[in-house]
C-alpha positions as CSV (number, residue, x, y, z in Angstrom):
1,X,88.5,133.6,16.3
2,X,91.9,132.0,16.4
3,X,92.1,131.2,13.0
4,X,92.0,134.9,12.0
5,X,95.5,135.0,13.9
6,X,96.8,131.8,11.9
7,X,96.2,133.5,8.2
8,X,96.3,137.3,7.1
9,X,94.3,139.5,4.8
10,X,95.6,137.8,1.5
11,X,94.1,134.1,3.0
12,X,91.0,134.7,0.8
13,X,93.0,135.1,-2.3
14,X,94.4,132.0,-1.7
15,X,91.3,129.9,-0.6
16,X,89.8,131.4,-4.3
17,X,92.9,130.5,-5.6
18,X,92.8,127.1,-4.5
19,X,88.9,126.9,-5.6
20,X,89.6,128.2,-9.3
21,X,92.5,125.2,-9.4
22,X,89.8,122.5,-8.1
23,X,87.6,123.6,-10.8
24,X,89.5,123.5,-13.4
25,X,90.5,127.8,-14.3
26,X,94.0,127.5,-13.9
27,X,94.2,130.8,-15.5
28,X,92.4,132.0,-12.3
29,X,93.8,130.4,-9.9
30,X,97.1,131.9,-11.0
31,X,95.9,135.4,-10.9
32,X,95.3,134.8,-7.1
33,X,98.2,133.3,-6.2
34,X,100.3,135.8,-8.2
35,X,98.4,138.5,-6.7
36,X,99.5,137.6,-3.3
37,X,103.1,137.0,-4.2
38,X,103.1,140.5,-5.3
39,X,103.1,141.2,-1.7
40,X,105.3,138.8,-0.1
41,X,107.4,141.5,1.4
42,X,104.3,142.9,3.3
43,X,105.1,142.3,7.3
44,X,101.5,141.6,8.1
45,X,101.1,138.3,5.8
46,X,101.3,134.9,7.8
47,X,104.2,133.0,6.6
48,X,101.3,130.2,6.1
49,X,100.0,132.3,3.4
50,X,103.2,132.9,1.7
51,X,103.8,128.9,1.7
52,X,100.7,128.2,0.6
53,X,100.6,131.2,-2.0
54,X,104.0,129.5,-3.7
55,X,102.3,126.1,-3.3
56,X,99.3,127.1,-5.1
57,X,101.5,128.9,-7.8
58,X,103.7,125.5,-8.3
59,X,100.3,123.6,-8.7
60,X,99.7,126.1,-11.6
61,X,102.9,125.8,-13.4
62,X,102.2,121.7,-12.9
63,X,99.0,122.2,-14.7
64,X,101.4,123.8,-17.5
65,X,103.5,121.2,-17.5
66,X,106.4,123.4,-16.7
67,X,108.0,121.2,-14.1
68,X,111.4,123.4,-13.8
69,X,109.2,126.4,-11.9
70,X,106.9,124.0,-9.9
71,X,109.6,122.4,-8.7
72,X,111.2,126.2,-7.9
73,X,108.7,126.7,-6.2
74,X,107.9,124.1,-4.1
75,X,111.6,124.5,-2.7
76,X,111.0,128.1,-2.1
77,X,107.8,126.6,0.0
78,X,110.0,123.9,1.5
79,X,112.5,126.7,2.4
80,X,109.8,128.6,4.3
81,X,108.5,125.7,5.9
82,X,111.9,125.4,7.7
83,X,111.9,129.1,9.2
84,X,108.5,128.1,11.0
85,X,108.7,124.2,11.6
86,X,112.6,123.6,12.2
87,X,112.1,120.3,12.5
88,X,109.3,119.4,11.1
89,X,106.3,117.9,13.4
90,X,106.7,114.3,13.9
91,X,102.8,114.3,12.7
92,X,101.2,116.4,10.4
93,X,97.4,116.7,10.0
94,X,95.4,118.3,6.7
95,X,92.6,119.5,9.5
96,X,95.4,121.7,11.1
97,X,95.0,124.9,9.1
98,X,98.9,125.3,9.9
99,X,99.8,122.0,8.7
100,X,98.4,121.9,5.5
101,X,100.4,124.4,3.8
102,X,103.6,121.9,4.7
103,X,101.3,118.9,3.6
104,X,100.7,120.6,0.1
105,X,104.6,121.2,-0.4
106,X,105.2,118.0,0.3
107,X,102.8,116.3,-1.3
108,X,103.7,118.5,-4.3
109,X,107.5,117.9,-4.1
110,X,106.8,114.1,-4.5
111,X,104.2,114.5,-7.7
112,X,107.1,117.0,-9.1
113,X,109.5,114.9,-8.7
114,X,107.3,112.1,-10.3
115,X,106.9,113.9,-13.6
116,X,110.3,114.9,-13.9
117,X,111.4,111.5,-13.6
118,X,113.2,111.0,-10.5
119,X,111.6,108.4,-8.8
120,X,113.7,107.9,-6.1
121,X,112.9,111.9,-5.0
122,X,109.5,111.0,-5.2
123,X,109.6,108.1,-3.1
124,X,111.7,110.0,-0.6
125,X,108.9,112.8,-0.1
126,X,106.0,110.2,-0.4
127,X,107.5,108.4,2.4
128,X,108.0,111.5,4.6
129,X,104.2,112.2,3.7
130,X,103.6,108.4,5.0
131,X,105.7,109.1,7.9
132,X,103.9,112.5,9.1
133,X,100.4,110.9,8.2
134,X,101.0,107.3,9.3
135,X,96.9,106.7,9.1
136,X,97.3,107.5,5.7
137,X,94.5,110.1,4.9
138,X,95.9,111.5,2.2
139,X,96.3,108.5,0.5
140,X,100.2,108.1,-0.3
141,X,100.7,104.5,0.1
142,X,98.7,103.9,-3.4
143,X,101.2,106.4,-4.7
144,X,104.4,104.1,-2.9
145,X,102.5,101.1,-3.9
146,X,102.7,101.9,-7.6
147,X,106.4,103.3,-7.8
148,X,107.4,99.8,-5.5
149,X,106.2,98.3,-9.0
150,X,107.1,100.1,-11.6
151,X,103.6,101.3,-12.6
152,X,102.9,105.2,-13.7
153,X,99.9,106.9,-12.2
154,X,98.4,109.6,-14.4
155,X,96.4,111.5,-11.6
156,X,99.6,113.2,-10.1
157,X,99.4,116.7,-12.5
């Protein structure tokens, strides 16, 4: 199958990973992530694994409220992004197995930069969200809406 081509053989870690954070075991989810990013250096691991692997480690450290390595770590994302998508897609799509790893950075650059009180950071990456997913499916504009006026929302951790 294609997708087999897309990820490599530390994808599952990462889809657990991501399963333990939607749950709730952070603790978990960070022993997945982690445990890929032990082997970052290994040729055979898609570069959308790696993104996604510091994506899913930076959602951790969010959940500790450590907001200095999430936001690391999202840049180190964003700086792989750029070796495989220099530019980026005008359009970006969460069903694209390759796109959502950039989605997540993205989206996680803008919450980041929401707790650590810089709004207009925040604004900057929700809007390039907005741009790359102009139908809105991820549901940015509510997150636009509420910085245009000044209101907090508390479901960005």
């Amino acid at each position: 199958m294609l997708l087999d081509y897309l990820h490599s053989k530390y994808h599952r870690e990462i889809e657990d990973g991501w399963g333990a954070l939607e749950i709730g075991n952070t603790r978990k989810a960070e022993e997945h992530f982690k445990k890929v990013l032990e082997h970052e250096d290994d040729p055979s691991m898609a570069l959308s694994d790696l993104i996604d692997a510091h994506n899913g480690l930076a959602a951790t450290a969010r959940e500790h409220r450590d907001f200095f390595d999430a936001w690391r770590l999202y840049r180190e994302a964003e700086y792989l992004i750029a070796k495989e998508f220099s530019p980026l897609p005008p359009h970006l799509s969460w069903s694209d197995p390759r796109e959502r790893p950039v989605l997540r950075t993205l989206v996680g650059l803008a919450h980041t930069s929401f707790l650590r009180n810089n709004v207009e950071t925040a604004r900057r990456y929700y809007r390039e969200v907005l741009a790359r997913d102009p139908k809105d499916h991820l549901g940015m504009s509510r997150y636009v809406a509420a910085l245009e006026a000044g209101e907090t929302f508390p479901d960005t951790n």
